[in-house]
C-alpha positions in Angstrom: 85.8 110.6 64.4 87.7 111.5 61.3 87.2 109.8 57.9 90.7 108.0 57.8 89.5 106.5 61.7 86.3 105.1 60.0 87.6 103.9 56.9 89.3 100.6 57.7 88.0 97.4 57.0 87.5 93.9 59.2 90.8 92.5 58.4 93.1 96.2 59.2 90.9 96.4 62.3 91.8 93.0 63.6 95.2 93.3 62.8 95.8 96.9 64.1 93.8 95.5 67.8 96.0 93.1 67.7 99.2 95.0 67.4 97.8 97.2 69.7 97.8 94.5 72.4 101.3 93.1 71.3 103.0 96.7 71.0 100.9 99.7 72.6 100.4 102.5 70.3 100.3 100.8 66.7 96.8 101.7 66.4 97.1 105.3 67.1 99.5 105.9 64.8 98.0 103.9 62.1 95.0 106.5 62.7 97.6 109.8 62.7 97.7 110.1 66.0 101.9 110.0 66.2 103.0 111.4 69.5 100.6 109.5 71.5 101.1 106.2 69.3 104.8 106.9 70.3 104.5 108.0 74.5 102.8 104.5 74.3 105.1 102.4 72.6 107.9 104.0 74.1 106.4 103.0 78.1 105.3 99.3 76.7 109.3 99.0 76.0 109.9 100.1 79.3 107.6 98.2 80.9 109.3 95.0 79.1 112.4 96.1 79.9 112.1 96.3 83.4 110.3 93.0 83.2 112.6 91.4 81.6 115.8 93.0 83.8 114.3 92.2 87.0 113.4 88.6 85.8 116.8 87.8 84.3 119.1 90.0 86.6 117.6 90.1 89.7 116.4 86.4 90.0 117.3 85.9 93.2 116.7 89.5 94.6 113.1 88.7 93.3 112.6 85.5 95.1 113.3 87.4 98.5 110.8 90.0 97.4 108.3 87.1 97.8 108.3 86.2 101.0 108.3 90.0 101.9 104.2 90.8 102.5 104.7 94.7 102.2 106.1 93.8 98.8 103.7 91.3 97.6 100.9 94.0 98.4 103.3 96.6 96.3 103.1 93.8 93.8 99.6 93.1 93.9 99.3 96.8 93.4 101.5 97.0 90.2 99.9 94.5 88.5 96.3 95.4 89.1 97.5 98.6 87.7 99.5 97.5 84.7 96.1 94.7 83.6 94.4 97.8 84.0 96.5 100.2 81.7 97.2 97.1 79.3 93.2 97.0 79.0 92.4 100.6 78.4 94.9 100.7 75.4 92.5 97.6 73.8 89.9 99.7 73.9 91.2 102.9 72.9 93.0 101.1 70.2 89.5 98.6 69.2 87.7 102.3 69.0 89.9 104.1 67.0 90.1 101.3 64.2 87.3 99.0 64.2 85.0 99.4 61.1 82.4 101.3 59.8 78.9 100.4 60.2 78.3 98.4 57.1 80.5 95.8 58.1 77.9 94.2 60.3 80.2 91.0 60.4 83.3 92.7 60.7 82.6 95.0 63.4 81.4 92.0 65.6 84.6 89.9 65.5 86.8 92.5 66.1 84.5 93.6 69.6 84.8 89.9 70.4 88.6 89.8 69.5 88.6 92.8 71.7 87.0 91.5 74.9 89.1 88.0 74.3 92.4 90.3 74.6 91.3 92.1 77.6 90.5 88.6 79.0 93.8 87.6 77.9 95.6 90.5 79.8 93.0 90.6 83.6 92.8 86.9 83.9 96.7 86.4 84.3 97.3 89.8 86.4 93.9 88.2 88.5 95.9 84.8 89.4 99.3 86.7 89.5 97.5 88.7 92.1 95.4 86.2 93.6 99.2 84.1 94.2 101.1 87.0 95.7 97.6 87.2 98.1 97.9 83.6 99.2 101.8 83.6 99.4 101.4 87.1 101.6 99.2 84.8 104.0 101.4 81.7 104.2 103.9 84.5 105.3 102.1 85.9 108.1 100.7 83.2 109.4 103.6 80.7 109.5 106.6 83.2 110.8 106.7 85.7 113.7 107.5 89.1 112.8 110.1 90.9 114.8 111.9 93.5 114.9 114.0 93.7 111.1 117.5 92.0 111.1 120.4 93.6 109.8 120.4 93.8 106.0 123.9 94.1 105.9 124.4 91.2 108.3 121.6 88.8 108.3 123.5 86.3 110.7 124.9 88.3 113.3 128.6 87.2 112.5 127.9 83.1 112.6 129.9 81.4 110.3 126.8 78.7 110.7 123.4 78.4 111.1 121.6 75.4 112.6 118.0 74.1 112.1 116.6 71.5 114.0 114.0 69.7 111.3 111.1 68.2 113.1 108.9 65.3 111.9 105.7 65.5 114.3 103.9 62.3 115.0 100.8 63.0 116.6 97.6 60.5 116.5 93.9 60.8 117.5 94.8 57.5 119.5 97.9 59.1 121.4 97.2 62.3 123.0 100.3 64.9 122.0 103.4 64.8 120.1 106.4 63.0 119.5 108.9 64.0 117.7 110.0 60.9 116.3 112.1 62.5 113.0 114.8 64.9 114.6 118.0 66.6 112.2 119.7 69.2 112.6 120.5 71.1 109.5 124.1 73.1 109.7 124.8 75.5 107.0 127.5 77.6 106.1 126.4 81.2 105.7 129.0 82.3 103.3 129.0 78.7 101.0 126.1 77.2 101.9 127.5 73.7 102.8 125.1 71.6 104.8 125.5 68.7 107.2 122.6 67.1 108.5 123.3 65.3 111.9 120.4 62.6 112.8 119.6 62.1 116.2 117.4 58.6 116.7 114.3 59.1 118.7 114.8 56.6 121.4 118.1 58.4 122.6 117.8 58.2 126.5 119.0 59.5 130.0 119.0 62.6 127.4 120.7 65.6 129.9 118.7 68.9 130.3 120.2 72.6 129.7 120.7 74.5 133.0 117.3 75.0 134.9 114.7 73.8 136.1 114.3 70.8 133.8 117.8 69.9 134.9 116.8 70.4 138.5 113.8 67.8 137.9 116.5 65.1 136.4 120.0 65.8 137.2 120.8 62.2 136.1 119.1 62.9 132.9 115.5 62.8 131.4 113.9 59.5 132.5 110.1 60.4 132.0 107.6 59.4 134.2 107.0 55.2 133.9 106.1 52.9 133.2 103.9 55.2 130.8 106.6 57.6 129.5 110.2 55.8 129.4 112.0 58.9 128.9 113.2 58.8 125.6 114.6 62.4 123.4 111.2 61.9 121.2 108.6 62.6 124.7 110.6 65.9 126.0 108.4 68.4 123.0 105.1 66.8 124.8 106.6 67.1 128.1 107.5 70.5 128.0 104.3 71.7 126.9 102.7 69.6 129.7 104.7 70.8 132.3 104.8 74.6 132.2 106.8 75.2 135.2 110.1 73.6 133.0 109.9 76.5 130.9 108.6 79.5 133.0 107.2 82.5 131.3 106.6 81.1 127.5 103.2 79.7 126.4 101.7 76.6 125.0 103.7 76.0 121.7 106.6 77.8 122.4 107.7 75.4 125.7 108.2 71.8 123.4 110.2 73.6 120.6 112.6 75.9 123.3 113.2 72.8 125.6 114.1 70.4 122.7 116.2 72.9 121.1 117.9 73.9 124.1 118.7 69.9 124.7 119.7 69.2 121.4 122.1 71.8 121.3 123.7 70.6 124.0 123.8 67.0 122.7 125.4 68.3 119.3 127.6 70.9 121.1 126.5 73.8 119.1 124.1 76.3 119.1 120.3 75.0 117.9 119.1 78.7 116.6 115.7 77.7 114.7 113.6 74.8 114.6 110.6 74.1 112.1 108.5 71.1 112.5 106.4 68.9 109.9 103.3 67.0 111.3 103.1 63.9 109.4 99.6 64.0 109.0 99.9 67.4 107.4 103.3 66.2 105.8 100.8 63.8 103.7 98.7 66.6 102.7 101.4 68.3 101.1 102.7 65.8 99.1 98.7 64.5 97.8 99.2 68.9 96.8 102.0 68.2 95.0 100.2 64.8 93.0 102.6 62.7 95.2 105.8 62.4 95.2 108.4 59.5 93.4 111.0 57.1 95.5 112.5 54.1 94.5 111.6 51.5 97.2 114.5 49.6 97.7 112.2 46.2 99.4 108.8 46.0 100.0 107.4 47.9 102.7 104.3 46.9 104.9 101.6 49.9 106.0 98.4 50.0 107.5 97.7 49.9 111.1 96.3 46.1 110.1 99.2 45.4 107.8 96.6 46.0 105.2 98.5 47.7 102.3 102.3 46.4 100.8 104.6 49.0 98.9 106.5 46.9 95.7 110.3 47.1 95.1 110.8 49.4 92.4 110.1 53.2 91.7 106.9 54.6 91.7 104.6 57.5 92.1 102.8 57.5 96.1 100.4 59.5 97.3 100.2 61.3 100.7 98.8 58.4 102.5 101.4 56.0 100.8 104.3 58.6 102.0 103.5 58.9 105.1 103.5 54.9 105.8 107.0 55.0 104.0 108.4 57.2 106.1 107.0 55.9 109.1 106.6 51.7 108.9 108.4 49.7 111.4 107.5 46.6 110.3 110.1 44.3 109.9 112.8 47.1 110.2 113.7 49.1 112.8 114.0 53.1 113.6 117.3 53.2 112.1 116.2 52.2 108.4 113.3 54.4 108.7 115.4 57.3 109.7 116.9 56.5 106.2 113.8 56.4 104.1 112.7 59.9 105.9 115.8 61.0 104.8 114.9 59.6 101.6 111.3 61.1 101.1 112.1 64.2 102.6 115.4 64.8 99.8 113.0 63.2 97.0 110.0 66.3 98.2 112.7 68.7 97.6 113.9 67.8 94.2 110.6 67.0 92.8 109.0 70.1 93.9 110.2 72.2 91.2 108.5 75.5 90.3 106.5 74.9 87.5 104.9 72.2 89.6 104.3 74.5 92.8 103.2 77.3 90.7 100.2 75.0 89.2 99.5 73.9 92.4 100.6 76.6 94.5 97.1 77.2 96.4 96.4 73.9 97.5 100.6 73.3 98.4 100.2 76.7 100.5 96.7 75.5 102.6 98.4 72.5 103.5 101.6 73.8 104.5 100.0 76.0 106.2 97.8 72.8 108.7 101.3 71.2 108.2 104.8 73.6 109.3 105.0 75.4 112.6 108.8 77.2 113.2 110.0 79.9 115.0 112.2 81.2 112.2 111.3 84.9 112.3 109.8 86.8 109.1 112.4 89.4 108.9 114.9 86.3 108.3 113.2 85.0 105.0 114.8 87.2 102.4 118.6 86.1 103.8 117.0 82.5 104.4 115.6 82.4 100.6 119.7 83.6 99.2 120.9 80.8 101.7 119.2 78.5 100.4 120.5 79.2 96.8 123.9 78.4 98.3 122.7 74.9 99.3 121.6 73.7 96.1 124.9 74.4 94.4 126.4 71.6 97.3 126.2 68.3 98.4 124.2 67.9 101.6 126.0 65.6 103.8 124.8 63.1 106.4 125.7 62.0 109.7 123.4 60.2 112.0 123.9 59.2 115.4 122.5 55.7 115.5 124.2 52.1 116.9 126.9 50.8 116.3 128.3 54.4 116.3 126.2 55.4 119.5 124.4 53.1 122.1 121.2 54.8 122.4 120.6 53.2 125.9 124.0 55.0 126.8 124.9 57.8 124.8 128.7 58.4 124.6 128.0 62.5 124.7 131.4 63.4 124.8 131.5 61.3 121.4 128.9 62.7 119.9 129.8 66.3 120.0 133.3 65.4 118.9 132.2 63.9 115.9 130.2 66.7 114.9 133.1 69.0 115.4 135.4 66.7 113.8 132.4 66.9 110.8 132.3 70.4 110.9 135.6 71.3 110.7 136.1 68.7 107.5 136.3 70.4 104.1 133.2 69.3 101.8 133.6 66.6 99.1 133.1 67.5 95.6 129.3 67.9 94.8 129.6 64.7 92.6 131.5 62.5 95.3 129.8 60.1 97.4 130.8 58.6 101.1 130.3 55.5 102.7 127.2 54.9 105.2 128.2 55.5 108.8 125.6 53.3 110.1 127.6 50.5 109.0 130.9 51.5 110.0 132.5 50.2 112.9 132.4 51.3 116.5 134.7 54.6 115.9 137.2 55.5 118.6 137.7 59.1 119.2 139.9 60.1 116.9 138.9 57.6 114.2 138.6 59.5 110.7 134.9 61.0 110.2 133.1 59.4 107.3 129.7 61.1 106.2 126.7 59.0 104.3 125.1 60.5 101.5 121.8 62.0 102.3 119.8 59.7 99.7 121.2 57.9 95.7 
């Protein structure tokens, strides 16, 4: 090394590794070396700059990016790579400047100060990768991978898209599934305007799609009693138990096609996804996310022995409290817990911002992935994610299909798909209006007005 390299002292050594770290180059040129100081600085503002575009332009283009596992690995790739660069200039940099020999002292801090800012620059790259790892698994192991969509058009035309939202109840006492939770989600694929349309889960004499479930009950889906009474929450189970109703698809695939399929012709339009949340697992997510707040409007009774009591008020639960929340029956009926499912589910969604799921991302993406099961294919994520950027800039709206507006014993059908046309076809409210609660209304006639309840205060 030259003289002018060996002649700086503790306090220009820290200070030139540091600017080093902050702004690449500074160190070379402090020690004459100018076009290689510059070629450095000039690729750190680069770097930034690209950072910073993509961050501030391309938020949204970014979020699809994530849920894209060929991407994530590109990701994983440019950041090992970048830690990697970043760290090489800290050392170049620390052995250009640091002092001469006879600062004993000297030359140890800046070697620690050294190691601390290569620390400083792997540790985040290391969870940055180790993130876009776990998020590349959630991927693959939660959505099918077909063939690629359109890019141009995601939606194949449709004006809407319609997810049926599945709350799982399944218990080691009670051999299967029921889906006692069933909405289906209608968005707008140009505005994003949502309306959710609740279907209760002791609907019955429920009518089959064409085929060979039809052919078993023409009159409609009576089960098998006294054990099964043939309400809308057995046919998932029954499906998968009876393989010959859906002929050529395997276990898992028979429940969701057969209730979508029946829904769909309940609502009168076209069910095209479903994804399903098993309770159990649902409680898992939200002990992932340190539990979740609600205001409790009166106090709620849990516990299989009536053990535990929710308070009136607002408060923090945990999974297990959730869950009984959502759930209870006790001293209310399935209609007022559709309303607090509503209720959790909308309070979940607003509380899990991203700060919170980046902290906790890990543990959030193990349980979701014991928890969610959909058939929404891969290819579909990067429109979904840009959908779903739509819906938060509206107000989700609510109708649910529950007495005095529907007798559940016997379903007006014809009514029912009306009204979801007639809701459908109404022009959304401003995002701040509210409407009153259907389940309170009056017994409609056909052509009475269509009035939508707010999803949750």
């Amino acid at each position: 090394m030259t003289d002018n390299e060996r002649g700086f002292g503790p306090f220009s050594s820290i200070a030139l590794t540091l600017g080093s770290a902050v702004l690449w180059g500074v160190a070379h040129v402090a020690t004459g070396r100018h076009r290689t100081g510059l070629a450095l600085m000039v690729l750190y503002v680069a770097l930034l700059a690209v950072v910073i575009t993509a961050v501030g332009g391309f938020g949204t283009t970014l979020l699809t990016l994530a849920v894209r596992p060929g991407w994530l690995t590109a990701l994983t790739i440019a950041l090992a790579a970048i830690a990697l660069a970043w760290t090489i200039v800290i050392i170049w940099s620390y052995l250009l400047v640091r002092p001469v020999d006879a600062h004993t002292a000297g030359r140890t801090i800046t070697t620690a100060l050294a190691i601390c800012l290569c620390g400083l620059v792997l540790a985040p790259a290391a969870y940055a990768a180790r993130l876009a790892y776990v998020s590349r698994d959630v991927v693959n192991t939660l959505f099918s991978n077909p063939s690629p969509v359109v890019a141009q058009d995601p939606w194949n035309g449709q004006e809407r898209v319609n997810f049926l939202l599945i709350g799982g109840d399944a218990a080691p006492s009670r051999p299967g599934v029921r889906t006692d939770s069933m909405t289906v989600a209608s968005v707008d694929t140009a505005t994003g305007a949502t309306t959710l349309f609740g279907l209760p889960r002791n609907l019955e004499r429920v009518q089959f799609p064409p085929g060979p479930a039809r052919q078993r009950f023409p009159f409609g889906f009576s089960g098998e009693p006294p054990s099964s009474p043939g309400l809308l929450n057995e046919i998932f189970q029954y499906a998968e138990d009876h393989p010959e109703l859906e002929p050529g698809l395997r276990r898992g695939q028979r429940g969701p096609k057969l209730l979508k399929d029946t829904i769909s012709g309940i609502l009168g339009i076209p069910v095209n996804y479903y994804a399903m949340v098993d309770m159990a697992g649902f409680a898992d997510i939200v002990d992932a996310m340190g539990g979740v707040k609600i205001t409790i409007k009166e106090p709620i009774v849990y516990g299989k022995y009536r053990e535990g009591l929710l308070p009136a008020g607002t408060r923090k639960l945990s999974g297990e409290q959730a869950l009984w929340f959502g759930r209870s029956r006790t001293d209310s009926d399935d209609y007022v817990r559709m309303g607090r499912q509503k209720c959790l589910l909308n309070a979940v969604a607003k509380q899990a911002d991203p700060m919170m799921v980046l902290n906790r991302f890990e543990s959030l993406a193990t349980a979701t992935k014991r928890a969610i099961s959909t058939d929404i294919p891969q290819s579909l994520l990067p429109a979904l994610v840009e959908l779903s950027q739509k819906v938060k800039d509206t107000r989700i709206r609510s109708l649910s299909f529950v007495p005095p507006l529907i007798n559940t014993a016997y379903p007006d059908w014809a009514l029912i798909r009306h009204r979801v046309a007639q809701a459908l076809a109404q022009r959304p409210a401003n995002k701040t209006a509210t409407a009153p609660n259907t389940q309170h209304a009056p017994v409609p006639s056909m052509d009475a007005p269509i009035t939508l309840d707010s999803t949750c205060g």
